[in-house]
C-alpha atoms as one frame of an Amber mdcrd trajectory, in Angstrom:
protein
  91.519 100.204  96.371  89.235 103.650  96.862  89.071 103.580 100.810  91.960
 105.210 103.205  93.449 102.213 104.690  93.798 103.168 108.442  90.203 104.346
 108.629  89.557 100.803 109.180  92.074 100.302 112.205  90.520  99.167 114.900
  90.772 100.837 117.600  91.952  99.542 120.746  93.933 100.157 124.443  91.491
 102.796 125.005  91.485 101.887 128.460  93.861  99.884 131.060  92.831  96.653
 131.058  92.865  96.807 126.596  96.693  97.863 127.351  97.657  94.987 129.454
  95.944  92.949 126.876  98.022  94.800 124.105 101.049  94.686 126.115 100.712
  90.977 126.433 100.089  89.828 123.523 103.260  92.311 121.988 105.166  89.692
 124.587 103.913  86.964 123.605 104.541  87.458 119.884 108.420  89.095 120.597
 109.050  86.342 122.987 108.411  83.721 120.179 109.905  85.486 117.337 113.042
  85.683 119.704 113.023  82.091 120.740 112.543  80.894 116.943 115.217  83.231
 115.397 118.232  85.728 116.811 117.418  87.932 120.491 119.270  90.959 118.424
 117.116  93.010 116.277 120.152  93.590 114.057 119.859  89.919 112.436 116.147
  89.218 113.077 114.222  91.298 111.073 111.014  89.952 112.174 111.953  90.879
 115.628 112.866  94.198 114.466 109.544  94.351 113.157 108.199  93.860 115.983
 109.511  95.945 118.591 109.313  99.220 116.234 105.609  98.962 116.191 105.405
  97.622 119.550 107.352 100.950 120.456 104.785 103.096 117.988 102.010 101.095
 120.435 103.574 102.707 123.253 103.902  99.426 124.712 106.270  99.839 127.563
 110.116  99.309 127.324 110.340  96.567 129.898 107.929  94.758 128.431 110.048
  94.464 125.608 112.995  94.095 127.080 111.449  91.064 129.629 110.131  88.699
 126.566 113.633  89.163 125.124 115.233  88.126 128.096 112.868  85.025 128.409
 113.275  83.987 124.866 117.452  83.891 126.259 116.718  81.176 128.530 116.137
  77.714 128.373 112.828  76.147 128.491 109.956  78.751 128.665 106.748  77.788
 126.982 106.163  76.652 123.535 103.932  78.499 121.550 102.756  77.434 118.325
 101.028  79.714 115.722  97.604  78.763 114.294  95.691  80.152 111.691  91.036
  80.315 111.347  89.540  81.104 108.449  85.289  81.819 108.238  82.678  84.065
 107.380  81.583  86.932 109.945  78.535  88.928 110.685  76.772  89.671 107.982
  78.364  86.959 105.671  82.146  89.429 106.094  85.459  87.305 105.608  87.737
  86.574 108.931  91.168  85.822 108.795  92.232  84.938 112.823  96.229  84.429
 113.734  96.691  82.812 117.367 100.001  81.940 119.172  99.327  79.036 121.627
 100.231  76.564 123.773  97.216  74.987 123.935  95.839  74.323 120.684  92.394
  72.944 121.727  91.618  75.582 124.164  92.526  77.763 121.165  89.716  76.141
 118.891  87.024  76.015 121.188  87.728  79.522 122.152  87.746  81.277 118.515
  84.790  78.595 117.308  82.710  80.082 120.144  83.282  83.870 119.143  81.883
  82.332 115.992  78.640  80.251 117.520  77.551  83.062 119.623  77.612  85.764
 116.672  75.699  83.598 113.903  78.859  83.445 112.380  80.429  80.596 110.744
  84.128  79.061 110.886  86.057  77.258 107.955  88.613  75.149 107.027  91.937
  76.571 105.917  91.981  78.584 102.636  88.751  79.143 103.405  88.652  82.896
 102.899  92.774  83.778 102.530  92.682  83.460  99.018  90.374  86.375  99.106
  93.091  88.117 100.691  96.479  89.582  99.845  99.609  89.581 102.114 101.299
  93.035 102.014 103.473  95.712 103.256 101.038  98.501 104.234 102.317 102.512
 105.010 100.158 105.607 105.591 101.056 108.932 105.942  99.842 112.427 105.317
 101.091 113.675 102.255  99.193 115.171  98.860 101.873 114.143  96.287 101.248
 110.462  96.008 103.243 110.766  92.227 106.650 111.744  93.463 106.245 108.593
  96.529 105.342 106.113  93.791 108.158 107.705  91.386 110.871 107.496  94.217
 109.954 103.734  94.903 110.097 102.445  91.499 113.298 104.324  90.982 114.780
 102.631  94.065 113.585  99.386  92.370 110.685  98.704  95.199 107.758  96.328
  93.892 104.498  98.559  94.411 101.358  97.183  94.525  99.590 100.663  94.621
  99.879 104.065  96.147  96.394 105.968  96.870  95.401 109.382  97.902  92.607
 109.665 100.147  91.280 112.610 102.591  95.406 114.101 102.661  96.801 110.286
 103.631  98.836 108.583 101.201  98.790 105.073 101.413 100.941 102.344  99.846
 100.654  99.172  99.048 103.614  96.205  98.272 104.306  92.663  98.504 105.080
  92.325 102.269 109.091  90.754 101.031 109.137  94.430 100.536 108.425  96.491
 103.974 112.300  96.475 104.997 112.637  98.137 101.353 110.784 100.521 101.442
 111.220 101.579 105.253 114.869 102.426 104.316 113.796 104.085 101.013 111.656
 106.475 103.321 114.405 106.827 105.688 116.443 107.697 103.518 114.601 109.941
 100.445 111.824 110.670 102.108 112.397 111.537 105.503 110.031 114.606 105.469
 107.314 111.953 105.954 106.273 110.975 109.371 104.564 107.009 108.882 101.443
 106.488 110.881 100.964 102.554 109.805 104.070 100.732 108.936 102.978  96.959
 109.406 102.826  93.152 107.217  98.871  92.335 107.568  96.221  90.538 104.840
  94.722  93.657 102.692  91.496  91.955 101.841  90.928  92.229  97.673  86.869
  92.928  97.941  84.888  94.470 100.870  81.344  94.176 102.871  79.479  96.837
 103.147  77.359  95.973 106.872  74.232  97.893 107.141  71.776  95.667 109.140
  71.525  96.722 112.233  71.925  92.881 113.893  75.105  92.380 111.715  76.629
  95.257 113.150  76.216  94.237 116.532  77.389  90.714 116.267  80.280  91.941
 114.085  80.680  94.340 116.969  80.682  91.878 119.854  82.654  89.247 117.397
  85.540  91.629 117.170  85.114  92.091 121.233  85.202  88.274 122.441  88.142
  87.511 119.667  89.962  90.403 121.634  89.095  89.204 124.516  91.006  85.339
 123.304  94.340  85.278 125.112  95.689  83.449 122.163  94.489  85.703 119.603
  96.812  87.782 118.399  95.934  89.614 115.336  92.114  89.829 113.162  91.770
  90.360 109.579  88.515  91.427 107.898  86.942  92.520 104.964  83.928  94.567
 106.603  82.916  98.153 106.068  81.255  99.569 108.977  78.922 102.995 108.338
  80.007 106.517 109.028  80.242 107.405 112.722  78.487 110.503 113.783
């Protein structure tokens, strides 16, 4: 795939009011994945999921603990997850995942981060096929060989492993992550995981070097943040060099 993997994190909770937004939606998305499956991590792997990189986020104990208390209860809201699909700034692909409880507030919301950016919203499939869903894991490391090699011997599906500026990165189906999370634990414990997360790997990439593209993909990214409901962005877009 040729390009380090978390240089294009986002980055985000750089100040207060991005961690209560951070905090929230990591409630949001816990409380739901309670609700719909078991309130013990030991049984609900997505929950498990979860709360590890919710922890990693330094998101706040309580906070964690609170939305798993809620989802105990009766009643509570009902969220329901949706799914936009378009083209970005600069003609980039946009996968959006919301959890809601009002779908139409939802819509017009996400269709107006795409108005007021010249960008354009599709139906579904309109860009996801461009994308693949997969277990992603980066660490430092300079021997990429012997992580691939212990992997396939423990019978793990890889997609790919790359070496990039001293991260190793790799790459697997996402049915995989729990897979090789133990295989690490347990083989390779000498390596300290930076990204450990399910999210769409998009298959080609667009380079944005206009100077108006960069700004609207810029504030896009901002007002989608910015959604309540929005809980996670997906894009294909290569941003230049800072500094």
């Amino acid at each position: 795939m040729g390009r380090a993997y978390q240089n294009r994190k986002l980055s985000m909770a750089k100040t207060a009011g991005q961690k209560t937004k951070v905090y929230s939606k990591y409630g949001k998305e816990i409380y739901v994945s309670a609700k719909n499956g078991s309130t013990d991590p030991d049984s609900n792997l997505s929950l498990r999921r979860l709360i590890e990189k919710a922890k990693k986020d330094q998101v706040p104990t309580h906070v964690i603990e609170k939305a798993i208390e809620k989802a105990k209860g009766t009643g509570g809201e009902d969220y329901s997850e949706s799914r936009y699909e378009g083209f970005g700034p600069g003609n980039c692909m946009v996968i959006i995942d919301c959890l809601t409880d009002n779908g139409n507030r939802t819509i017009k919301d996400v269709r107006q981060c795409f108005t007021k950016t010249h960008a354009k919203i599709g139906s579904s499939g309109t860009v996801s096929h461009m994308f693949d869903h997969q277990a992603v894991f980066a660490f430092k490391g300079e021997d990429e060989e012997s992580v691939l090699e212990n992997l396939m011997m423990a019978d793990i599906d890889v997609t790919d492993v790359e070496l990039e500026d001293g991260i190793i990165t790799v790459y697997a189906p996402h049915t995989e992550f729990f897979k090789i999370k133990t295989e690490f634990a347990s083989s390779m414990p000498e390596y300290d995981l930076e990204v450990e997360e399910i999210t769409w790997v998009p298959q080609v990439y667009t380079d944005l070097t206009d100077e108006d593209d960069i700004a609207n993909f810029e504030k896009f990214i901002m007002m989608l943040e910015d959604c309540d409901d929005v809980q996670n962005v997906y894009h294909n877009a290569e941003l230049p060099a800072q500094g």
